[in-house]
C-alpha positions as CSV (number, residue, x, y, z in Angstrom):
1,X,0.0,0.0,0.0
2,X,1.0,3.2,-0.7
3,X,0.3,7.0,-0.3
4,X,-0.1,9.6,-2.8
5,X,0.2,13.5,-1.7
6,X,0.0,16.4,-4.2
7,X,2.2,19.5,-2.4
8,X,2.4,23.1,-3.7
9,X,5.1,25.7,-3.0
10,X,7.3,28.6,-4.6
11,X,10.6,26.5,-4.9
12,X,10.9,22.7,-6.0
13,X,13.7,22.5,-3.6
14,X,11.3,24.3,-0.5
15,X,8.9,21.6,-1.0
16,X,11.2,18.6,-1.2
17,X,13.2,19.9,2.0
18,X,10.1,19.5,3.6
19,X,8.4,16.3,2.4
20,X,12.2,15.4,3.8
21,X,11.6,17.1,6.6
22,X,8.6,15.7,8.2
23,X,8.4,12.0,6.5
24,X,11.9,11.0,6.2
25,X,13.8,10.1,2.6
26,X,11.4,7.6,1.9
27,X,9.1,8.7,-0.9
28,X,9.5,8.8,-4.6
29,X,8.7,12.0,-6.5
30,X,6.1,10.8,-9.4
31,X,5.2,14.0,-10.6
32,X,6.7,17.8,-10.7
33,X,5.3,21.1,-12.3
34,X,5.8,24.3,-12.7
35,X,2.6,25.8,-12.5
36,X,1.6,29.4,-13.9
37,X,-1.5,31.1,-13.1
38,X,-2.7,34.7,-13.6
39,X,-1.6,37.5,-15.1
40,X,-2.2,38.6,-19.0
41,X,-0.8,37.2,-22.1
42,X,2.0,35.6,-19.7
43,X,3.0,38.6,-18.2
44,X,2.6,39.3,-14.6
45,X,1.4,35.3,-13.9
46,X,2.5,33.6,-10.8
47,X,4.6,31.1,-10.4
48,X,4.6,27.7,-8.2
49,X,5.1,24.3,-8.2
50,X,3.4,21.2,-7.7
51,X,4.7,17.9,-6.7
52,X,3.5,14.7,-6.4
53,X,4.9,12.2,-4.3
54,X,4.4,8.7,-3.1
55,X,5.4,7.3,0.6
56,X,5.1,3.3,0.7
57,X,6.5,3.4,4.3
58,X,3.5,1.8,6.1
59,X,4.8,3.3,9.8
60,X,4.8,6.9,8.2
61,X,1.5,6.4,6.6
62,X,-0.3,5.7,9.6
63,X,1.5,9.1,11.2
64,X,-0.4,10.6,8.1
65,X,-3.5,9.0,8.3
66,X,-4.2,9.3,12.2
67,X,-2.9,13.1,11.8
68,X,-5.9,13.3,9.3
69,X,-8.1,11.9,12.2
70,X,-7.6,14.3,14.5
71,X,-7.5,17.3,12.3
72,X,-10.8,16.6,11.4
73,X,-11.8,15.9,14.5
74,X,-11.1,19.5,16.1
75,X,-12.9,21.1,12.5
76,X,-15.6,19.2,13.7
77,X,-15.6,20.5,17.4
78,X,-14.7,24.4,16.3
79,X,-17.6,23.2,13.9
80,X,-20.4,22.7,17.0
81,X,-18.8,25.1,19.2
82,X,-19.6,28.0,16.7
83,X,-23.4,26.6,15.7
84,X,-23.8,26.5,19.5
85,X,-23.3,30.1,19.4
């Protein structure tokens, strides 16, 4: 099994220092574009990137996944808490 995350950033090197960063060396880049939005006739667009990678580390998947859980979680309590008000 295996993960698939789409990332965004300024820098292709930003955004690969921090998939590094916070799961470790073991993904695999499948995908990388620079992305350019805005702006007329080319001029004045902005520029980003988007990468695609894929973690098969089951250990760092599960990090992912229950991180998931329990952002969604507190949406769903700052969810209630402002209906209540």
């Amino acid at each position: 099994m295996s993960l698939q995350m789409l990332l965004e950033g300024p820098d292709l090197d930003g955004i690969l220092r921090e998939v590094e960063a916070n799961y470790g060396r073991e993904f695999r880049v499948i995908q990388a574009e620079q992305v350019r939005s805005g702006g007329m006739g080319g001029f004045f667009a902005k520029q980003h990137y988007e990468v695609t990678i894929e973690i098969s580390d089951p250990d760092i998947i599960a990090g992912i996944n229950a991180q998931k859980k329990k952002s969604n979680i507190l949406k769903l309590i700052t969810l209630h808490q402002h209906q209540q008000q």
